[in-house]
DSSP file (Angstrom, degrees, kcal/mol; ACC not computed):
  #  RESIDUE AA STRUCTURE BP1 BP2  ACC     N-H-->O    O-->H-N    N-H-->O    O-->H-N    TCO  KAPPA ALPHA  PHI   PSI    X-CA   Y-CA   Z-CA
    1    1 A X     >        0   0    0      0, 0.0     4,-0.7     0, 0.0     5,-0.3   0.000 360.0 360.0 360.0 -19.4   80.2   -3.4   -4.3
    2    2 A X  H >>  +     0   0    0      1,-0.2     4,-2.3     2,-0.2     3,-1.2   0.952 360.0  50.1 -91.3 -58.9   82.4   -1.4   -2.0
    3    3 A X  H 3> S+     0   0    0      1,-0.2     4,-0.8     2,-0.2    -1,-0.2   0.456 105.1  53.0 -82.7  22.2   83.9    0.6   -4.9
    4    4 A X  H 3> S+     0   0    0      2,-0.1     4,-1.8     3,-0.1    -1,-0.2   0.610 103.5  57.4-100.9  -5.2   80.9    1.4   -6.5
    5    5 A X  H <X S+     0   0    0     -3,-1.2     4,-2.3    -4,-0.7    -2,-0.2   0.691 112.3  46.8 -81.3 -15.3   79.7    2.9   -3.2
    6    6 A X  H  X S+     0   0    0     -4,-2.3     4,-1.1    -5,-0.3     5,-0.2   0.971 107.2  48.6 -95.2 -15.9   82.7    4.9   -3.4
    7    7 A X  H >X S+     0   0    0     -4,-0.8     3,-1.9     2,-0.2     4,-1.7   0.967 111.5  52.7 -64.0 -42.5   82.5    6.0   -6.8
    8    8 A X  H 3X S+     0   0    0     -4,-1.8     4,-2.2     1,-0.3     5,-0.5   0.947 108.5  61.9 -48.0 -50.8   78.6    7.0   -6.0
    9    9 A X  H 3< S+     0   0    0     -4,-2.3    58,-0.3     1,-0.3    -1,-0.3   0.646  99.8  47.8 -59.0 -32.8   80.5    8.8   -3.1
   10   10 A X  H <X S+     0   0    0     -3,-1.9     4,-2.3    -4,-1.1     3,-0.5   0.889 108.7  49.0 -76.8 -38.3   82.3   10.8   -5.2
   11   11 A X  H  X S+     0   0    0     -4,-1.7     4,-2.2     2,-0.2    -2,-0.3   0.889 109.6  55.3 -55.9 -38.2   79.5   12.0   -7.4
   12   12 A X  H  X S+     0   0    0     -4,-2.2     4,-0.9     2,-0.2    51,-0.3   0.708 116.2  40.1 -69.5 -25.0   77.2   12.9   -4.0
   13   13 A X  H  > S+     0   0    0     -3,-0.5     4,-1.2    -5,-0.5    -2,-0.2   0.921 118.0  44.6 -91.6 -24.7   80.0   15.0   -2.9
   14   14 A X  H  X S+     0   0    0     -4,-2.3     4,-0.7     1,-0.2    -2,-0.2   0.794 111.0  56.8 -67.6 -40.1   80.7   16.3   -6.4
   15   15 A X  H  < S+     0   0    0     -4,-2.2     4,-0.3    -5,-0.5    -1,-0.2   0.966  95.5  65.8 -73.8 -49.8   76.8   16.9   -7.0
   16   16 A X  H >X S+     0   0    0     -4,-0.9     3,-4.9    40,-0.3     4,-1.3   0.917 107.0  38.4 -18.8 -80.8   76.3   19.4   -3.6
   17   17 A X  H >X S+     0   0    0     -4,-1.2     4,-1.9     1,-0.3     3,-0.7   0.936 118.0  53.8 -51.1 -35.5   78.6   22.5   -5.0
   18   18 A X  H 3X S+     0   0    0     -4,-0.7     4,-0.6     1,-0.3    -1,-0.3   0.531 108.9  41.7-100.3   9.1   77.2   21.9   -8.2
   19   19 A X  H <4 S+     0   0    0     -3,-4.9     4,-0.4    -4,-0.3    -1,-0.3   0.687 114.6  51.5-125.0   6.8   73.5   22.1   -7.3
   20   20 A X  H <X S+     0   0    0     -4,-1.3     4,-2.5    -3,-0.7    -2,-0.2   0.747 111.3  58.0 -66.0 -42.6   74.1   25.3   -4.8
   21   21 A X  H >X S+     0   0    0     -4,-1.9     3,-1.8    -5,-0.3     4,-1.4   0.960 109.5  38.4 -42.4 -94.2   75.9   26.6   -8.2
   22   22 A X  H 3X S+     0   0    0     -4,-0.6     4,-1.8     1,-0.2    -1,-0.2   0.594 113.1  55.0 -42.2 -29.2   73.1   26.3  -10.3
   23   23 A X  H 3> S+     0   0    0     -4,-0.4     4,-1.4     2,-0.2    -1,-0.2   0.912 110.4  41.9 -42.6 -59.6   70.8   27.4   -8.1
   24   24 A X  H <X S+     0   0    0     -4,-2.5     4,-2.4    -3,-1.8    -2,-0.2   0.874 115.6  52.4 -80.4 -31.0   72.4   30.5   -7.3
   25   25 A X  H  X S+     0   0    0     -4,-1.4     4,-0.5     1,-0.2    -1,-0.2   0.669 111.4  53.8 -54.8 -24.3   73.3   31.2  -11.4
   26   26 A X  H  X S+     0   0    0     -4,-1.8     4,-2.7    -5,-0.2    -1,-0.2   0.769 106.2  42.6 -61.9 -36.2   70.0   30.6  -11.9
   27   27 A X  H  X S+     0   0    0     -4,-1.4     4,-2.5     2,-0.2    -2,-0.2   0.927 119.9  46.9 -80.0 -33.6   68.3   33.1   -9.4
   28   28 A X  H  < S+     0   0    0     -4,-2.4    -1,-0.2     1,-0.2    -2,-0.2   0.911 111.4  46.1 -76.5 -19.8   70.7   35.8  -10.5
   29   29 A X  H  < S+     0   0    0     -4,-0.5    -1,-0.2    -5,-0.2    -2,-0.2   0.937 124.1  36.3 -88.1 -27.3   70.4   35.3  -14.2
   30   30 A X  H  < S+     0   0    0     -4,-2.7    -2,-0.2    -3,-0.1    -3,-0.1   0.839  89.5  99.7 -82.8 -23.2   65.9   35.2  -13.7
   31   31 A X     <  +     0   0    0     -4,-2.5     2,-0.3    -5,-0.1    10,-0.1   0.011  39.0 152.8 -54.1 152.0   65.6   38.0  -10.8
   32   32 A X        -     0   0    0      8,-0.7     3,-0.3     1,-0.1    10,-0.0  -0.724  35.3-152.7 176.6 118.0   64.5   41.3  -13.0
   33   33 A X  S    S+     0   0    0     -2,-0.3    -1,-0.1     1,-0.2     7,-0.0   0.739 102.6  59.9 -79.0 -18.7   62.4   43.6  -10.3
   34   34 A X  S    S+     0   0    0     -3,-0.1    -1,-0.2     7,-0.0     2,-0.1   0.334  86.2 101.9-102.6   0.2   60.8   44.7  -13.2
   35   35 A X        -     0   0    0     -3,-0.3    -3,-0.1     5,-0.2    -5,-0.0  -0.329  56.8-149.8 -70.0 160.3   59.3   40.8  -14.5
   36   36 A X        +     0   0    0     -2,-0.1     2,-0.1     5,-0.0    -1,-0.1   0.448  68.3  83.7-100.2 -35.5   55.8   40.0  -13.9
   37   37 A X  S >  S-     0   0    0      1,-0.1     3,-1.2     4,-0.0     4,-0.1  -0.418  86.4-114.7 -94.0 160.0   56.0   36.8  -13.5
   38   38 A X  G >  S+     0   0    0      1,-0.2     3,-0.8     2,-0.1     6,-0.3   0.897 111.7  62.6 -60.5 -31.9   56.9   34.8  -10.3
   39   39 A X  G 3  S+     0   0    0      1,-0.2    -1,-0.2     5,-0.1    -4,-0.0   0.675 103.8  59.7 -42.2 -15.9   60.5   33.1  -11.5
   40   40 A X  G <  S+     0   0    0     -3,-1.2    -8,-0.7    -9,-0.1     2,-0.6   0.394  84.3 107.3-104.8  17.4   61.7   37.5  -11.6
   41   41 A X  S <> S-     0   0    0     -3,-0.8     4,-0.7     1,-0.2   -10,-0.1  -0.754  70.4-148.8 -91.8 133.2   60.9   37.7   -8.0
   42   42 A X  H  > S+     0   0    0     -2,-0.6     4,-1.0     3,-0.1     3,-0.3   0.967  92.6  58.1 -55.9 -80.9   63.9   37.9   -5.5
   43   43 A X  H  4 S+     0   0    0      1,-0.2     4,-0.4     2,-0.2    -1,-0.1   0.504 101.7  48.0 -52.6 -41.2   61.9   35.9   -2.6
   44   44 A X  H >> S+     0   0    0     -6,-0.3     3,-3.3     2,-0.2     4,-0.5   0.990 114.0  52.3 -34.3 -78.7   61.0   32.4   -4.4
   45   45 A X  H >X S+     0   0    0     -4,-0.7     4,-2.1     1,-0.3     3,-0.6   0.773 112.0  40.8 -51.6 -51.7   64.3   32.3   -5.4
   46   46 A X  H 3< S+     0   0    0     -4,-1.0    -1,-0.3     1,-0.2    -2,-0.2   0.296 114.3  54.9 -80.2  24.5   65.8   32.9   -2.0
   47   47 A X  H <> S+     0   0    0     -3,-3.3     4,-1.1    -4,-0.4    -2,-0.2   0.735 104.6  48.8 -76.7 -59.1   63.5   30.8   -0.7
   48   48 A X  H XX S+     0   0    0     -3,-0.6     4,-2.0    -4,-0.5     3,-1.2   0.940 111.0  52.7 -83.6 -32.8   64.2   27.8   -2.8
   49   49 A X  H 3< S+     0   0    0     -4,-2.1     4,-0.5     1,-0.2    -1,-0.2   0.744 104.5  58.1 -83.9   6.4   68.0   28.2   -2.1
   50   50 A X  H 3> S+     0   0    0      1,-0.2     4,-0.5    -5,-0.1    -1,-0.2   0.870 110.2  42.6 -26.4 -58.0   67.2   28.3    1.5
   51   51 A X  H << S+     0   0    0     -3,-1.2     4,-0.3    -4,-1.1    -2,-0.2   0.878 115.6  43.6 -57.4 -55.7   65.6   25.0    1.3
   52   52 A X  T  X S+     0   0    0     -4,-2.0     4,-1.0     2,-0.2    -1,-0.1   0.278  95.1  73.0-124.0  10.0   67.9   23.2   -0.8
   53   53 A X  H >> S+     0   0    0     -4,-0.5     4,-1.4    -5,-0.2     2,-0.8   0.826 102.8  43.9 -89.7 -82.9   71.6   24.2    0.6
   54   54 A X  H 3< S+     0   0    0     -4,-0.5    -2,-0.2     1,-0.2    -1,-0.1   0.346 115.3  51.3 -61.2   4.0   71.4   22.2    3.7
   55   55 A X  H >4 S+     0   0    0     -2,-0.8     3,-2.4    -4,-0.3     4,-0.5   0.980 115.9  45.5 -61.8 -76.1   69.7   19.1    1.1
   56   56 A X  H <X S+     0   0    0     -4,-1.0     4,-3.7    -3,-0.6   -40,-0.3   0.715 108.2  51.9-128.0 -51.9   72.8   19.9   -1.0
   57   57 A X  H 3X S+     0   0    0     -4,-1.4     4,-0.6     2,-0.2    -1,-0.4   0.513 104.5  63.3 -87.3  15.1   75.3   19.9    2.1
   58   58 A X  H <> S+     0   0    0     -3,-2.4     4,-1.0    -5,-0.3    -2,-0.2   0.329 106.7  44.4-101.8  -6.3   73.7   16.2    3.1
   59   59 A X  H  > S+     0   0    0     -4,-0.5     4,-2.2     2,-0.2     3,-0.4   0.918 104.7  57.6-106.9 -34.9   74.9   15.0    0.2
   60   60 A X  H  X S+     0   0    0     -4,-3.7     4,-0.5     1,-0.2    -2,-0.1   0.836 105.7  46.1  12.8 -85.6   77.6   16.4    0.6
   61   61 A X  H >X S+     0   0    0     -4,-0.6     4,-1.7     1,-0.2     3,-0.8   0.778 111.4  58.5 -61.2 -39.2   78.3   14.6    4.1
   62   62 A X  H 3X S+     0   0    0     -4,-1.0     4,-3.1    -3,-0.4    -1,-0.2   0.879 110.3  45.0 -76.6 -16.2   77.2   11.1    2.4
   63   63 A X  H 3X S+     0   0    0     -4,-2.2     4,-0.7   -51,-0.3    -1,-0.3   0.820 103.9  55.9 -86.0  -7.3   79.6   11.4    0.2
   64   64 A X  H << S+     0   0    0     -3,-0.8    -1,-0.2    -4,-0.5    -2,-0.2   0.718 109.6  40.4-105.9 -50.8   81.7   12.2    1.9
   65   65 A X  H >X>S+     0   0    0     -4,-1.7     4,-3.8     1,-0.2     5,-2.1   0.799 119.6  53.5 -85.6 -24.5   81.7    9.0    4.5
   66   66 A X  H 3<5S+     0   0    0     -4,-3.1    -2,-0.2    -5,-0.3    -1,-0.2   0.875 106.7  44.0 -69.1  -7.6   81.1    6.8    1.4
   67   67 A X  T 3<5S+     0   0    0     -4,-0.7    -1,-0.2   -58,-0.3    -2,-0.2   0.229 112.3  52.9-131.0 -21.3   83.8    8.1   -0.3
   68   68 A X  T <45S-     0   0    0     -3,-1.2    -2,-0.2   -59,-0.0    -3,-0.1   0.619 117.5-112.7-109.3 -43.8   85.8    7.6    3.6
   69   69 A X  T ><5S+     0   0    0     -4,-3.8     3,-0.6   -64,-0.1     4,-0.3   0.737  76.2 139.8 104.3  32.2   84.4    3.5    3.4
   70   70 A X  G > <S+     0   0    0     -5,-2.1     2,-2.1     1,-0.3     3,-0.5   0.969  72.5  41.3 -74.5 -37.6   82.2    4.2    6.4
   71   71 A X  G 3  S+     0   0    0     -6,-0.3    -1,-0.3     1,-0.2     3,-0.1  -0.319  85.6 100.1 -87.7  61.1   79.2    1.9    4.6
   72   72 A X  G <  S+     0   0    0     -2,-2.1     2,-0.3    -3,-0.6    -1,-0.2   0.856  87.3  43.3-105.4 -63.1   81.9   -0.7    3.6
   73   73 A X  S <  S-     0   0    0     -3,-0.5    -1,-0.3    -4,-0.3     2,-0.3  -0.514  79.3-166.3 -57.7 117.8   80.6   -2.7    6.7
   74   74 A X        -     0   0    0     -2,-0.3     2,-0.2    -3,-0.1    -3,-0.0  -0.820  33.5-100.7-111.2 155.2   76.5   -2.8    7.1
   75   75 A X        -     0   0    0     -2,-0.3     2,-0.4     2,-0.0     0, 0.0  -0.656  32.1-131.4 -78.4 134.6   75.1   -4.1   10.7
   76   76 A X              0   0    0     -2,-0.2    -1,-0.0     1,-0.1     0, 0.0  -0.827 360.0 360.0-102.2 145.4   74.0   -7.4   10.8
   77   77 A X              0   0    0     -2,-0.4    -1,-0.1     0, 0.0    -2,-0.0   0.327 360.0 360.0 -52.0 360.0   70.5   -8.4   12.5
């Protein structure tokens, strides 16, 4: 069980950069001041990656101690 929390552990730290990535390849490749629609608007888009880097840098951080063996040991009642 212990190394599959730490494989999970890489993949949570491994998923962070890669969902700030997409994020940010996404807003540059839909912004167009000249779109109609909401996706070509600058502000959604920096909006959402407001939101969803410091999500991104909490997985980050779990992965980071599963990946370290902090949850190797759980607290017992």
């Amino acid at each position: 069980m212990n190394s599959l929390k730490k494989m999970l552990g890489v993949v949570w730290f491994l998923l962070g950069p890669a969902i700030i990535y997409l994020l940010v390849h996404s807003a540059i490749a839909n912004i167009d001041l000249n779109g109609k629609s909401d996706i070509n608007k600058p502000i959604p888009w920096l909006i959402i990656i407001l939101v969803f880097t410091p999500i991104a840098i909490g997985l980050m951080i779990f992965g980071y101690y599963a990946l370290k063996g902090e949850y190797d040991k759980l607290p017992e009642e």
